[in-house]
C-alpha positions as protocol buffer text, in pm:
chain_id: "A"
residue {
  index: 1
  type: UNK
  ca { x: 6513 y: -1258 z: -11860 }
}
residue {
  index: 2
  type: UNK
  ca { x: 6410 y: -917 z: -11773 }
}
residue {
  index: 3
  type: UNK
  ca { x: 6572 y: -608 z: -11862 }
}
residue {
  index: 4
  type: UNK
  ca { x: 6766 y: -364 z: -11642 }
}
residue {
  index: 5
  type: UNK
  ca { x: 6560 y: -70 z: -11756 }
}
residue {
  index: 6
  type: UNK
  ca { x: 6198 y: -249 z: -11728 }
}
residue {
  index: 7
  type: UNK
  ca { x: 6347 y: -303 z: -11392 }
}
residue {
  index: 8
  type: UNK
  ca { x: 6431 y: 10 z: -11342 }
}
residue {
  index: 9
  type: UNK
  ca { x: 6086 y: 146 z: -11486 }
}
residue {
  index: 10
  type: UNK
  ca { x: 5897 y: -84 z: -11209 }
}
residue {
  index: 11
  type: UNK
  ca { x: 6098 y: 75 z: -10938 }
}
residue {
  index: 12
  type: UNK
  ca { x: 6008 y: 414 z: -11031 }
}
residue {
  index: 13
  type: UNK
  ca { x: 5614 y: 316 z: -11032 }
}
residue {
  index: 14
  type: UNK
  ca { x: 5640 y: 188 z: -10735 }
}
residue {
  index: 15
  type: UNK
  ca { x: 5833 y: 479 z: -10570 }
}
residue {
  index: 16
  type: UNK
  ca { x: 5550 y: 708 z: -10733 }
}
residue {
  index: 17
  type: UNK
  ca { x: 5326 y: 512 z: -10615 }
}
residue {
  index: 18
  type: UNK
  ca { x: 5423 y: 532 z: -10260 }
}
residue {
  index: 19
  type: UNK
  ca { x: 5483 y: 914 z: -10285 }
}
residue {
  index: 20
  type: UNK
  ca { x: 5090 y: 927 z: -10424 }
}
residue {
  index: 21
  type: UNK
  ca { x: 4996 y: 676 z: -10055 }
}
residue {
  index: 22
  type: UNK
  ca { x: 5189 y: 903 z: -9820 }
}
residue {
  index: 23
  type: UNK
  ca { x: 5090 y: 1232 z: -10003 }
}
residue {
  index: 24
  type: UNK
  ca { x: 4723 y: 1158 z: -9946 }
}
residue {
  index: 25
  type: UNK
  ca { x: 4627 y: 1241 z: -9643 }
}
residue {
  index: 26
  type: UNK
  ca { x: 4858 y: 1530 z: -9669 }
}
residue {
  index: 27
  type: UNK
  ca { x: 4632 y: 1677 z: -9986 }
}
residue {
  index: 28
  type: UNK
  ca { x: 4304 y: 1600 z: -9793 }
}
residue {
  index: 29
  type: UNK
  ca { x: 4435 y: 1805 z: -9521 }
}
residue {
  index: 30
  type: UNK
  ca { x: 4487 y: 2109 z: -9792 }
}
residue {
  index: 31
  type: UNK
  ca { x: 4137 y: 2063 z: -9899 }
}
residue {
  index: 32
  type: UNK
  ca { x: 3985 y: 2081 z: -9561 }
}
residue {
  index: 33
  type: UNK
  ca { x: 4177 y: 2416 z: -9455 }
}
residue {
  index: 34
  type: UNK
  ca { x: 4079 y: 2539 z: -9775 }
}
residue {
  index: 35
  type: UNK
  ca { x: 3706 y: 2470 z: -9735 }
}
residue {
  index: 36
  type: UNK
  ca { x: 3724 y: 2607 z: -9400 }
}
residue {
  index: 37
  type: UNK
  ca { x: 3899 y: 2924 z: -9477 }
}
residue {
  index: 38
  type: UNK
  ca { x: 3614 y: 2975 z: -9765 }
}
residue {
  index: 39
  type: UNK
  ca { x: 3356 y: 2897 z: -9489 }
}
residue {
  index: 40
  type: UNK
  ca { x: 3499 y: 3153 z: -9244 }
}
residue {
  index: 41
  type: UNK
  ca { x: 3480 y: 3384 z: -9518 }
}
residue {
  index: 42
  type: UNK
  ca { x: 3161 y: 3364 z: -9663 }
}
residue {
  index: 43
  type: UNK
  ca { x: 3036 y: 3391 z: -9300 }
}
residue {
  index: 44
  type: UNK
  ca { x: 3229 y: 3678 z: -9195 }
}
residue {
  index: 45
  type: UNK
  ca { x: 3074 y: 3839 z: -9515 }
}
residue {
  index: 46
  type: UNK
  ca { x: 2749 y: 3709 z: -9444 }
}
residue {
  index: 47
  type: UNK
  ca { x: 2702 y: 3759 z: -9079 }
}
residue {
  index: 48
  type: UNK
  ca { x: 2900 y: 3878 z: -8756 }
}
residue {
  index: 49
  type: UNK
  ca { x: 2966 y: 3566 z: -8634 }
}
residue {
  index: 50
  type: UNK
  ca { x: 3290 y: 3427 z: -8414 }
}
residue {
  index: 51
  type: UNK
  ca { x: 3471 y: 3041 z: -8515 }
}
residue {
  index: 52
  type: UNK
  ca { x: 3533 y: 2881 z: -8193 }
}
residue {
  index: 53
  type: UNK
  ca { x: 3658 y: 2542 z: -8304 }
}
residue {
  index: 54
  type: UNK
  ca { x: 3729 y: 2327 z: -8567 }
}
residue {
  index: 55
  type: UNK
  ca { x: 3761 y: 1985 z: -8547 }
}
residue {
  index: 56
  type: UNK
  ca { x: 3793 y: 1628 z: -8752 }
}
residue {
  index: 57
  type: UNK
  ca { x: 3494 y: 1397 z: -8671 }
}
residue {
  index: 58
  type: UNK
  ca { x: 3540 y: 1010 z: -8626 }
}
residue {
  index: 59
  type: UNK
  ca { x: 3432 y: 1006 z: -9006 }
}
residue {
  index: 60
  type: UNK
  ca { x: 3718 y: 1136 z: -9179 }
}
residue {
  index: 61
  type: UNK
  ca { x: 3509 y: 1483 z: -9216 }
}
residue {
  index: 62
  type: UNK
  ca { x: 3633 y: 1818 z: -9128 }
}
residue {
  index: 63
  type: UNK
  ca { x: 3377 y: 2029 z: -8936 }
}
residue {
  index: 64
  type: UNK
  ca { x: 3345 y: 2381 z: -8787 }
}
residue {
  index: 65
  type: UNK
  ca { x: 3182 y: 2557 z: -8466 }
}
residue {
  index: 66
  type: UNK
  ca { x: 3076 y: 2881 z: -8478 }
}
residue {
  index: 67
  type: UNK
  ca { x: 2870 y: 3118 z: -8214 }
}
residue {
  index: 68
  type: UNK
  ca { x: 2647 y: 3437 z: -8366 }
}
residue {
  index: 69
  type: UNK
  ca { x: 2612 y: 3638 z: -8042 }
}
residue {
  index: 70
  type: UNK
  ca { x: 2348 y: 3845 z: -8229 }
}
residue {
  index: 71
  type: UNK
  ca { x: 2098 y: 3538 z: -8315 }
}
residue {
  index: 72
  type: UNK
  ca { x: 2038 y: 3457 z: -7910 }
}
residue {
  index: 73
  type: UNK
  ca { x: 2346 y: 3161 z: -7964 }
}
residue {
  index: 74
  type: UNK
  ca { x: 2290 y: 2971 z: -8282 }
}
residue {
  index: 75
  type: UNK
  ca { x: 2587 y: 2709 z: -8303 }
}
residue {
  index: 76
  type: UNK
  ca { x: 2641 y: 2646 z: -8650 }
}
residue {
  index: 77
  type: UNK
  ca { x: 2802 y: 2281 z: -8797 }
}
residue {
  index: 78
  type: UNK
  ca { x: 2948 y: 2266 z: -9139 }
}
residue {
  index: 79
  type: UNK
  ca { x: 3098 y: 1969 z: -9299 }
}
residue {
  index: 80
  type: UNK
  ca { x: 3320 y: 1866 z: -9598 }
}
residue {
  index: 81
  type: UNK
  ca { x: 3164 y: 1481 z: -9588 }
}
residue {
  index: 82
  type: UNK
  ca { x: 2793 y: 1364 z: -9660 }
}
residue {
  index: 83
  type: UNK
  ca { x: 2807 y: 1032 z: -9424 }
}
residue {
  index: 84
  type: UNK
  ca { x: 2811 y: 1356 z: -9164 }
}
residue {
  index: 85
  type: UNK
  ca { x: 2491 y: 1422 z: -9251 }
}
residue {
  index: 86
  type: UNK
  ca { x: 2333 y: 1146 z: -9295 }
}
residue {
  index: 87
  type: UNK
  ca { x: 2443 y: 1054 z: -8966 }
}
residue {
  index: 88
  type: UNK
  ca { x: 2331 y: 1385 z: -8808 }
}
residue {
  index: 89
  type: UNK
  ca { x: 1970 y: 1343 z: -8956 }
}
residue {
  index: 90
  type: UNK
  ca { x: 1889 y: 969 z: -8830 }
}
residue {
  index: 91
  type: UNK
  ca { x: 1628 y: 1003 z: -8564 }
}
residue {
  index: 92
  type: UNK
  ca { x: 1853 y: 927 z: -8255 }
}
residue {
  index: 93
  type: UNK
  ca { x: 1986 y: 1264 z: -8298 }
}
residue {
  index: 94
  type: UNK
  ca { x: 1839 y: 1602 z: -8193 }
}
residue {
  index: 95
  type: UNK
  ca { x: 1937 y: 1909 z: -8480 }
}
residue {
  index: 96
  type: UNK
  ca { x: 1684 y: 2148 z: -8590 }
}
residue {
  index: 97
  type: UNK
  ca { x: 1777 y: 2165 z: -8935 }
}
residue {
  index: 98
  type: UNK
  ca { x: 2011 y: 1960 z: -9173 }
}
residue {
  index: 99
  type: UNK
  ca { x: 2102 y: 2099 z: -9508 }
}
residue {
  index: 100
  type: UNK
  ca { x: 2301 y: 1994 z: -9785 }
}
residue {
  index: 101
  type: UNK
  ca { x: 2224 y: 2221 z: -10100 }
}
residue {
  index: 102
  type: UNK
  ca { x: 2032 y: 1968 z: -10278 }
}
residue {
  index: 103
  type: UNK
  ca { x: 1730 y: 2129 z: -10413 }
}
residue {
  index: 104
  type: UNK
  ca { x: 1411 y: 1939 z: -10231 }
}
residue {
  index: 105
  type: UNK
  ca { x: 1662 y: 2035 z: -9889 }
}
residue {
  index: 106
  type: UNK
  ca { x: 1670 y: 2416 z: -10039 }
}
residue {
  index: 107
  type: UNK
  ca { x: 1277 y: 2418 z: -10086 }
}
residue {
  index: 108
  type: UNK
  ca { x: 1176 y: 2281 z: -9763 }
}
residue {
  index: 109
  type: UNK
  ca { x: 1448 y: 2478 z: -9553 }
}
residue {
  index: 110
  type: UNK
  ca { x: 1324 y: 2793 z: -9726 }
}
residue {
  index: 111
  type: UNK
  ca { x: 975 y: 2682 z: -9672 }
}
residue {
  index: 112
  type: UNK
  ca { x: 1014 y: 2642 z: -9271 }
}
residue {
  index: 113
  type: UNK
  ca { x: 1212 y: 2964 z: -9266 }
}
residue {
  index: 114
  type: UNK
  ca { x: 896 y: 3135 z: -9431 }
}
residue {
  index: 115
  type: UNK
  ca { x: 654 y: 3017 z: -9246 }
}
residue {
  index: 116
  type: UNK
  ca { x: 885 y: 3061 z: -8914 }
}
residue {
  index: 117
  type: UNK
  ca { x: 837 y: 2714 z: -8796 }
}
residue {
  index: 118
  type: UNK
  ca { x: 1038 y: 2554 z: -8555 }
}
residue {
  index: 119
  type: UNK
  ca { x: 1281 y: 2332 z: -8677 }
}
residue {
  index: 120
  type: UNK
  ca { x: 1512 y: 2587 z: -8820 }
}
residue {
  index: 121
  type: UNK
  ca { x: 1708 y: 2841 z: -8658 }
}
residue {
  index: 122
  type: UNK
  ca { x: 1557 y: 3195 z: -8766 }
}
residue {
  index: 123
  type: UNK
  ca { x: 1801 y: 3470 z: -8811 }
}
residue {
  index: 124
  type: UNK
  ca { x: 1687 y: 3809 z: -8756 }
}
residue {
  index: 125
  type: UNK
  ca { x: 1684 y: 4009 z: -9065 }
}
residue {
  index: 126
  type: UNK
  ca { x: 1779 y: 3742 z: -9315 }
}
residue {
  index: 127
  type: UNK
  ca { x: 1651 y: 3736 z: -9652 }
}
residue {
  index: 128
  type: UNK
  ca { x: 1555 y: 3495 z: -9883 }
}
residue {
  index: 129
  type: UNK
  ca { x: 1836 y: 3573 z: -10105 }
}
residue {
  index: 130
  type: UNK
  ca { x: 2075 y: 3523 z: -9821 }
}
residue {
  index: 131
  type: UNK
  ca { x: 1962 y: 3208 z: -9693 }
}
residue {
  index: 132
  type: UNK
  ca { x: 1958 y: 3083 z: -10057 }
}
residue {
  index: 133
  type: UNK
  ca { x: 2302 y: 3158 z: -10078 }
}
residue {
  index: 134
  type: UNK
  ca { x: 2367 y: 3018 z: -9740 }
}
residue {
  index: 135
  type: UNK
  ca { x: 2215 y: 2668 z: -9822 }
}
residue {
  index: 136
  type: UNK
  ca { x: 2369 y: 2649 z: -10201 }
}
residue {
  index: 137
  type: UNK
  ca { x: 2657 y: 2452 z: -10238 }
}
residue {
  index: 138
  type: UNK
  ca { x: 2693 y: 2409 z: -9878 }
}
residue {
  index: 139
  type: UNK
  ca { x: 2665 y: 2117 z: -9636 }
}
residue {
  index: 140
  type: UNK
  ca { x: 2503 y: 2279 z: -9280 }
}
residue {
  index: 141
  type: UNK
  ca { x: 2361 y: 2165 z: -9007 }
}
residue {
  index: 142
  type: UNK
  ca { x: 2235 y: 2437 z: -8824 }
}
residue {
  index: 143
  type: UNK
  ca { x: 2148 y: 2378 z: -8383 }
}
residue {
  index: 144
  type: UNK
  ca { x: 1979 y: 2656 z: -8202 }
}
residue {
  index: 145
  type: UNK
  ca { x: 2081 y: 2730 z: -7851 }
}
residue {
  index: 146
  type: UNK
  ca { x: 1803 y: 2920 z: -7668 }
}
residue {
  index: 147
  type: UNK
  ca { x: 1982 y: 3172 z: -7454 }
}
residue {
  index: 148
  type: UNK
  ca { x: 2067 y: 3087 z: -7076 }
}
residue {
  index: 149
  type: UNK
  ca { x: 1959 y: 2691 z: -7178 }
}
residue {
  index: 150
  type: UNK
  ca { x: 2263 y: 2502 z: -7277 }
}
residue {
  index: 151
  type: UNK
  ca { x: 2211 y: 2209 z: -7530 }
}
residue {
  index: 152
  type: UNK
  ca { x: 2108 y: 1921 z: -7441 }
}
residue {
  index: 153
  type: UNK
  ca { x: 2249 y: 1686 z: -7694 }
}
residue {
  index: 154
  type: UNK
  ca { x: 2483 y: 1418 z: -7724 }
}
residue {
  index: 155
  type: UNK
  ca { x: 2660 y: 1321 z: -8051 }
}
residue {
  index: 156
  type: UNK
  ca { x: 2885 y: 1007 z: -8107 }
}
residue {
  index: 157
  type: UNK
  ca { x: 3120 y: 1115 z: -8350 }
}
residue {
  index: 158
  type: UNK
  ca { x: 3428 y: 1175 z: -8257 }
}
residue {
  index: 159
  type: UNK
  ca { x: 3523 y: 1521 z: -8196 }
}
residue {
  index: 160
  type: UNK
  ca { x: 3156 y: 1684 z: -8188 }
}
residue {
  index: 161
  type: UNK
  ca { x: 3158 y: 1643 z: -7780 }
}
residue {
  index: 162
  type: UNK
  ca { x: 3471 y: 1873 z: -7757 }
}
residue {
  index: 163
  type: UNK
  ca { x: 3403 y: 2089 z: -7998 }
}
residue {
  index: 164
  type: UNK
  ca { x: 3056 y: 2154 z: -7882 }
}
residue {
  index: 165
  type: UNK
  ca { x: 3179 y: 2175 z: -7540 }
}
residue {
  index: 166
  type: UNK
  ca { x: 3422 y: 2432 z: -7603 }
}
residue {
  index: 167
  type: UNK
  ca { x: 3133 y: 2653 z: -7815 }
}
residue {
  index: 168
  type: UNK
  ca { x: 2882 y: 2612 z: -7482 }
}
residue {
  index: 169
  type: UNK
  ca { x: 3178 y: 2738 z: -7246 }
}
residue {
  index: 170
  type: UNK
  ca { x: 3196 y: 3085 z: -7529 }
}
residue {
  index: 171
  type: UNK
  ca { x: 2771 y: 3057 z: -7577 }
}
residue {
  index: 172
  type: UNK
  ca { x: 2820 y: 3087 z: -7150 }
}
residue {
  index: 173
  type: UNK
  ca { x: 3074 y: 3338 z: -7122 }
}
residue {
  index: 174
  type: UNK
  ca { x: 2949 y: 3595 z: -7402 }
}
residue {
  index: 175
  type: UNK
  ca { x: 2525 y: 3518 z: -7408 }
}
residue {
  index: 176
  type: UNK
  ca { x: 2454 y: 3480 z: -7081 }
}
């Protein structure tokens, strides 16, 4: 026969347990604002740039939009989830540069910024030491928007056409 207070014991488990299920998202949530507030600062630090939208993907991961109006429109992407990347990078999608502060990324991102190639968006002015720092601990995409041509991509995920849309209507209004 089982006891009252094993009984007892399994009822509490379980009601922790549920607390722990609903809690969940509610933490993730936490997390993302968090990295995103550290983002906006590190980039209001860094470089003048405005946020324009942030936005959950169809992945689960958090991103954020942001415009520099002193780099001729450079939309920047940053994400709290690796499948983001990895789906970013495939072929079938057009982005100049995807980072995510693994070394070999580091060295070849620095190496096309050197060397000025196309295939990363070039900021005027910004160092070595800076872009270090930029790609370090950080997962970026980074899409260049030549000014007076809007972008001509389309991404699946969930969220990225809105988002995107809303930073072309600001890359219209304030770089044109």
């Amino acid at each position: 026969m089982v006891k009252t207070s094993h009984l007892r014991a399994l009822a509490l488990l379980s009601a922790l347990a549920a607390l722990l299920v609903l809690a969940a998202p509610s933490l993730a949530r936490e997390k993302d604002a968090r990295v995103f507030e550290d983002w906006k600062a590190f980039y209001s630090e860094t470089m003048e740039k405005t946020v324009v939208a942030q936005t959950t993907s169809g992945d689960g991961s958090t991103l954020a939009v942001c415009i520099d109006r002193n780099a001729g429109g450079v939309i920047v992407l940053t994400f709290t989830n690796h499948a983001s990347l990895k789906h970013l990078s495939s072929s079938k999608y057009t982005c100049d540069m995807v980072i995510d502060g693994r070394k070999h990324y580091r060295n070849m991102v620095l190496d096309v910024y050197r060397k000025g190639k196309k295939g990363l968006a070039i900021y005027p002015g910004l160092s070595d030491a800076i872009l270090e720092d930029f790609v370090k601990g950080r997962k970026v995409a980074v899409i260049s928007i030549v000014k007076g041509k809007p972008l001509q991509t389309t991404f699946s995920l969930q969220g990225f056409t809105m988002a995107l849309g809303y930073a072309l209507d600001l890359h219209k209004k304030y770089l044109q």
